[in-house]
C-alpha positions in Angstrom: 26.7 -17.3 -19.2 23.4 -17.3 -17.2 23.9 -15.5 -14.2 24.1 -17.1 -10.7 21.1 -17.2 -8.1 21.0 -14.1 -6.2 20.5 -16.1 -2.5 22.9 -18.5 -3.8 25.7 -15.5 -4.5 25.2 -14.8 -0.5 24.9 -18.0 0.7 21.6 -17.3 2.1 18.2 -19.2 2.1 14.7 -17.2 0.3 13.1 -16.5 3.0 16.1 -15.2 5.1 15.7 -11.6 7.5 17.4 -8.3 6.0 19.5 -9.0 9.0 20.5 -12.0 7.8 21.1 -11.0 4.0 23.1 -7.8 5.5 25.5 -9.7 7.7 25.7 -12.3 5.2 26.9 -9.7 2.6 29.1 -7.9 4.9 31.4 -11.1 5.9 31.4 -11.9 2.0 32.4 -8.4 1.4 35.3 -8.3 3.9 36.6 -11.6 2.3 36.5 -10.7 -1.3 37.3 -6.7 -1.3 39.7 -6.0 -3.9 42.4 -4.3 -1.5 41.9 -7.3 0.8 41.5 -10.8 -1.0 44.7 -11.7 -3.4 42.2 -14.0 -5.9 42.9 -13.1 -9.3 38.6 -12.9 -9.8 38.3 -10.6 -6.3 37.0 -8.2 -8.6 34.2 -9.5 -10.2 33.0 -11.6 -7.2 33.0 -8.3 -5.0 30.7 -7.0 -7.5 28.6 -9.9 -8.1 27.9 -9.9 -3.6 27.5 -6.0 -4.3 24.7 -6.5 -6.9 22.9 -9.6 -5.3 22.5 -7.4 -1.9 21.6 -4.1 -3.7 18.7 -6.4 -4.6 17.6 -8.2 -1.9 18.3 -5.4 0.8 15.6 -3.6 -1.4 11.9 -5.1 0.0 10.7 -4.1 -3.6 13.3 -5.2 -5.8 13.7 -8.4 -3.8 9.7 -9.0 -4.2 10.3 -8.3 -8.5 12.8 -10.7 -7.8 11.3 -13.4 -6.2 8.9 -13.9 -8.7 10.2 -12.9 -12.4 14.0 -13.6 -11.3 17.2 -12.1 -13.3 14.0 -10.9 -16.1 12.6 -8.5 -13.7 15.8 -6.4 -14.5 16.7 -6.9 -17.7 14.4 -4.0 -19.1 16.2 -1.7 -16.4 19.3 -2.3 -17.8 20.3 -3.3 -14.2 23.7 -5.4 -14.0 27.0 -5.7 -12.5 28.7 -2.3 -11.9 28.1 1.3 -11.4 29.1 0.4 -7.8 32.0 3.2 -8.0 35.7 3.0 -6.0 38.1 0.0 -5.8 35.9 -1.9 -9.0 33.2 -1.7 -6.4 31.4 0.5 -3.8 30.4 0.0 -0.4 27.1 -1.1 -0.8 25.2 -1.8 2.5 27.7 0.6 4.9 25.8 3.4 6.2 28.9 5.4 7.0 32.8 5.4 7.6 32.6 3.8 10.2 31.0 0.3 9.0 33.1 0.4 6.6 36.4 0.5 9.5 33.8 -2.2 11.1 34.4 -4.3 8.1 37.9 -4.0 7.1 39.6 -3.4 10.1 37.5 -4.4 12.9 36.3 -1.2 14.4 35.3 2.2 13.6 35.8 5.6 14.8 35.2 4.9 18.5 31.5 5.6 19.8 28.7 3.6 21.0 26.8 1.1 18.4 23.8 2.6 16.6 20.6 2.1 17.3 19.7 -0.5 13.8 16.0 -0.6 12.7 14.3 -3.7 12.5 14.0 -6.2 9.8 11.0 -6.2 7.7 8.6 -9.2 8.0 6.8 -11.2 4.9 3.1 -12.8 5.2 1.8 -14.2 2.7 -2.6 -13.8 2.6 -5.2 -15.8 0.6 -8.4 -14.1 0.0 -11.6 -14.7 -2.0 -11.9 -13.7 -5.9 -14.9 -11.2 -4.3 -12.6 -9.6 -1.5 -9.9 -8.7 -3.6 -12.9 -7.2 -6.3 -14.8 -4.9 -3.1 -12.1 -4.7 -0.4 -12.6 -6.2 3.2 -10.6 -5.8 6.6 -9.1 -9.2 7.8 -7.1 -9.8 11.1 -4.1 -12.2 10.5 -1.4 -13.1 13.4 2.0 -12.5 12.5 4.8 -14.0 14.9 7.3 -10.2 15.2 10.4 -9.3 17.4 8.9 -7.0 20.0 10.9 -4.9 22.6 10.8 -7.1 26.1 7.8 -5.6 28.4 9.3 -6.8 31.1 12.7 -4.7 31.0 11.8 -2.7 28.3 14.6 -3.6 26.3 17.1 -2.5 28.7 17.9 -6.3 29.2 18.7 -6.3 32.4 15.9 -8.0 35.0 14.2 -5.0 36.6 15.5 -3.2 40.0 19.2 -4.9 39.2 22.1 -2.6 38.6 23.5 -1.6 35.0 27.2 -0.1 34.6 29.7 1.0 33.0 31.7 -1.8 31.5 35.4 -2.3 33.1 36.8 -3.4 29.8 35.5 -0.4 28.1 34.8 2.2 30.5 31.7 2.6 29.0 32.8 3.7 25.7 31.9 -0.3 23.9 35.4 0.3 21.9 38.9 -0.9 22.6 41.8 1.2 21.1 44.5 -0.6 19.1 46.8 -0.8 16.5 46.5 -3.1 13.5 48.3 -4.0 9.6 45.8 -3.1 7.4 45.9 -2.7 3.4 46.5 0.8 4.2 49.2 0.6 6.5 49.4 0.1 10.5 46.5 2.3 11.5 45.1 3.2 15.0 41.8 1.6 15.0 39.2 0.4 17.4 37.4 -2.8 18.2 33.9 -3.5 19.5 34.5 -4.7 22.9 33.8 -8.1 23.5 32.7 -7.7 26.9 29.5 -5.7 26.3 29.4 -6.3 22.6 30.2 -2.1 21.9 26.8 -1.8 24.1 29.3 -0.2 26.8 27.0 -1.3 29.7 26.8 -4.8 31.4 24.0 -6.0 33.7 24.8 -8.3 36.1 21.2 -10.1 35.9 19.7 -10.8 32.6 16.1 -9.9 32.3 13.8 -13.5 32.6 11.9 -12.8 30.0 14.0 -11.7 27.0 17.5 -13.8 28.5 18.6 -10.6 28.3 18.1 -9.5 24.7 16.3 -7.0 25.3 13.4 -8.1 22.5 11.8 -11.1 22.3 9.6 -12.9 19.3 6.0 -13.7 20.1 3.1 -13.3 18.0 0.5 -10.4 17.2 -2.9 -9.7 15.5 -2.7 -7.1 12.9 -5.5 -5.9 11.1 -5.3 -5.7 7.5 -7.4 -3.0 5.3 -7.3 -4.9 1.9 -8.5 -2.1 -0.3 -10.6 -2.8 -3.4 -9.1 -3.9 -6.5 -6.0 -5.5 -5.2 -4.6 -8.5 -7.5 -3.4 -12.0 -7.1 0.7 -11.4 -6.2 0.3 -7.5 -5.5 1.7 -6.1 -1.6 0.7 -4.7 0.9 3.3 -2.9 3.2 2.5 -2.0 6.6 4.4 0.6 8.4 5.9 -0.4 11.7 5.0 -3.5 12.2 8.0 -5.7 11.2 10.6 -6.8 14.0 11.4 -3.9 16.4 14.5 -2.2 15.8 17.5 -2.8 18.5 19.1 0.1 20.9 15.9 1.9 20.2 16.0 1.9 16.4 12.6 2.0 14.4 10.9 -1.1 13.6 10.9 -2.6 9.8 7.6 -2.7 8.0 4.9 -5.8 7.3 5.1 -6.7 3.4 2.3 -9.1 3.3 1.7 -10.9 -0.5 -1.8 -11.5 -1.4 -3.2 -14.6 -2.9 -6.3 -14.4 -4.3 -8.0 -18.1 -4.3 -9.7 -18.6 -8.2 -13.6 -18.4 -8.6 -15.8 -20.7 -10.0 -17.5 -18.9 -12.4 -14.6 -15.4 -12.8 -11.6 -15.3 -14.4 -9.9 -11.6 -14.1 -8.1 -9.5 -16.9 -6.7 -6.4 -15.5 -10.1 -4.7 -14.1 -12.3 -6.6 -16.4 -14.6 -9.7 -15.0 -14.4 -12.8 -18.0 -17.3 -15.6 -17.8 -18.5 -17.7 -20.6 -22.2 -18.6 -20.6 -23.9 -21.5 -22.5 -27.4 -21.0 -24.4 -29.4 -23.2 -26.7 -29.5 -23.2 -30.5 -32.7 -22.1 -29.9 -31.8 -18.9 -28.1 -29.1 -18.5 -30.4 -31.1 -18.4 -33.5 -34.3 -16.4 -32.0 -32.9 -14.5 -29.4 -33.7 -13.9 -25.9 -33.4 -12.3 -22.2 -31.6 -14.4 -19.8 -30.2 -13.7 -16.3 -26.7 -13.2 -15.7 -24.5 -13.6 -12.8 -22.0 -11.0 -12.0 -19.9 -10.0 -8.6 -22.9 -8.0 -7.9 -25.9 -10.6 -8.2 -27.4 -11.6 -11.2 -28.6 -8.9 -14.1 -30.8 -9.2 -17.1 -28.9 -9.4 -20.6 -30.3 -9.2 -23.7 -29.2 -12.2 -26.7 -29.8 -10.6 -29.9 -31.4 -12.9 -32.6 -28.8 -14.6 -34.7 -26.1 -14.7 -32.0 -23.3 -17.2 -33.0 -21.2 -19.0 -30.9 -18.0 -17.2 -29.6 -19.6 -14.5 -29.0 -18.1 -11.7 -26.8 -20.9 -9.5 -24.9 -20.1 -6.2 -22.0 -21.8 -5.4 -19.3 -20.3 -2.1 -19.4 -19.0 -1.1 -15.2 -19.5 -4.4 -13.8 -15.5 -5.8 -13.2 -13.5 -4.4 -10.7 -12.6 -1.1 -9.3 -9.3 0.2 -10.3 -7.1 -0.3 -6.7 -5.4 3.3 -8.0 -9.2 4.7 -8.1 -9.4 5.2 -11.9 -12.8 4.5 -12.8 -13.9 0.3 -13.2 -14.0 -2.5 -15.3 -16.4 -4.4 -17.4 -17.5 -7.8 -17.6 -16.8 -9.7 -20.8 -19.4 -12.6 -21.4 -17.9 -15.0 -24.1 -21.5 -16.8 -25.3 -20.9 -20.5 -26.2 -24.0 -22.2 -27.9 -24.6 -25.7 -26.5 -25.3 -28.5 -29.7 -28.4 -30.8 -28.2 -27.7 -34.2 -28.4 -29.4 -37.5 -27.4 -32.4 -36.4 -30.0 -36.0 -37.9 -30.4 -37.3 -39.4 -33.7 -39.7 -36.1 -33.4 -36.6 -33.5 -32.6 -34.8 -35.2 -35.6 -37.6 -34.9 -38.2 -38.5 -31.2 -37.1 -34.5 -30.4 -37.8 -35.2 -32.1 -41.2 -38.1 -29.9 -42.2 -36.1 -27.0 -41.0 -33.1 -27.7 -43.1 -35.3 -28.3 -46.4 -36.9 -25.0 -45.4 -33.6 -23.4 -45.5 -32.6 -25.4 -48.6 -30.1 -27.1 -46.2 -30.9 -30.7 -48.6 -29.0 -30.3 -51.9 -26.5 -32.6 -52.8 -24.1 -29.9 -52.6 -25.2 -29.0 -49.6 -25.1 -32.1 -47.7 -21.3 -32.7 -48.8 -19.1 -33.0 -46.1 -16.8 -30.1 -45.3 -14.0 -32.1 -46.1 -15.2 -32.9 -49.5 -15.9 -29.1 -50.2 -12.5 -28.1 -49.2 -11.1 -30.8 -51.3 -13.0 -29.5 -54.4 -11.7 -25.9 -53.5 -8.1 -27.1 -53.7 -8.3 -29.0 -57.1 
């Protein structure tokens, strides 16, 4: 049975936000735990949302994902399982406590974590030649950035913050609740001041409040030398900004590299196919020859035929690793003149009788030959 879209397993779109996929994956996972959900397949389906988010939580594995699918895996021998404890593990809790925040609505007690931001996708075309030599290009990327204004404190600045009164301040209420464990003493975030444990009477103008706000930002990119057409570039920090004071996420930015004219890439190596006369061919000669560098002079040896493959030995790409460079591979294709004079024609003529070309059994048709071959 072919195994079920990934995004479609959490009911998220492709290009959602790690925050997105995680709280997608965490209301899935409260509704189909094993110990919670009395459907006969709770089971499997806890460990189908366990391995979809182990996936796409991952910025790498999601990226293998995205463009080879389920195949991206298959050599890895990655599949359903191995997720340990009640037919499946906990997969996207950082601690005890989220997984109390699941089940049971409430952890330990304790003020919310500071969370790290989501990492941010961009996607960058670039010519054939920057991708072969590196270049540095600014691109604007639209980020959550902590409010200036309040600096993320949310609250409008010289306005009061305190302690909540549902709370006291400690963003938990105490309780007791039925659980599959038994009635347990557990806590809830507080409603109030959503387990923040402060309230602000004026929200800050700028964020409404949130504390961050989503505007957009020119980051310089250094695209080193030798980077290929779906390859990514991560860059540190500069995803959405964390909340509470967590870190920010990281830029994962695709590249696209728009096709040349003339280049085709292998690996490092630089293929072109060049056309020469019959002429050329069959006497040789030195013709010029573009490569990423500007044109060179190569050398066609007498008798070349058509199919050719020559190397210009250190003229492809650098390795983007650093390990040495490519070559260019010149496939030679020898061009048949047409559209003859009466003169062109007869010199053709001599030359074939000086080769012998005119026997009968030489001027049989291929076809004719083969046919005798076969008899």
């Amino acid at each position: 049975m072919a195994k079920r879209d990934y995004y479609e397993i959490l009911g998220v779109s492709q290009g959602a936000s790690q925050d997105e996929i995680k709280k997608a994956y965490r209301q899935l996972a409260r509704k189909h735990h094993p110990d919670v959900s009395k459907e006969e397949d709770a089971e499997e389906r806890f460990k189908e949302i366990n391995e979809a988010y182990k996936v796409l939580s991952d910025p790498e594995q999601r990226q293998k994902y995205d463009q080879f699918g389920h195949a991206a895996f298959e050599e890895a021998g990655m599949g359903q399982g191995g997720f340990g404890g009640f037919g499946g593990g906990f997969g996207g809790f950082d601690d005890l406590g989220d997984i109390f925040d699941t089940f049971f609505g409430g952890g330990g007690g304790g003020r919310p974590r500071a969370r790290q931001g989501a990492d941010l996708r961009a996607d960058l075309t670039i010519e054939f030649e920057d991708a072969a030599f590196g270049k540095k290009q600014t691109i604007t990327v639209n980020r959550v950035v902590v409010c200036e204004h309040c600096h993320g404190n949310k609250a409008e600045p010289g306005t009061p913050i305190k302690n909540c009164p549902d709370c006291g301040g400690a963003g938990k209420i105490q309780g007791v609740q039925q659980t599959p464990f038994g009635r347990m003493n557990v806590s809830r975030t507080c409603s109030r001041c959503h387990g923040e444990g402060k309230i602000h009477e004026t929200p800050c103008k700028e964020c409404n409040g949130q504390g961050r706000l989503r505007k957009p930002e020119k980051i310089e990119v250094d695209i080193p030398a030798g980077i290929d057409d779906g390859q990514v570039l991560r860059i540190g920090g500069k995803g959405d900004a964390g909340d509470l004071g967590g870190p920010p996420g990281d830029l994962n930015i695709v590249i696209r590299v728009r096709p040349h004219k003339v280049f085709t890439r292998r690996n490092n190596d630089v293929l072109c196919t060049v056309p020469i006369t019959i002429v050329q061919a069959a006497l040789g000669d030195e013709i010029e020859m573009p490569t990423l560098e500007g044109p060179v002079n190569m050398r066609i040896p007498e008798g070349t035929q058509s199919g050719k493959t020559m190397r210009l030995r250190g003229k492809g790409i650098r390795d983007v690793r650093g390990h040495g460079r490519g070559d260019q591979l010149v496939t030679i294709h020898v061009e048949t003149p047409t559209k003859l004079t009466e003169r062109q024609k007869e010199l053709l003529r001599e030359f074939a009788k000086e080769r012998g070309e005119t026997h009968p059994e030489e001027s049989r048709s291929f076809f004719d030959r083969v046919k005798d071959a076969l008899r």
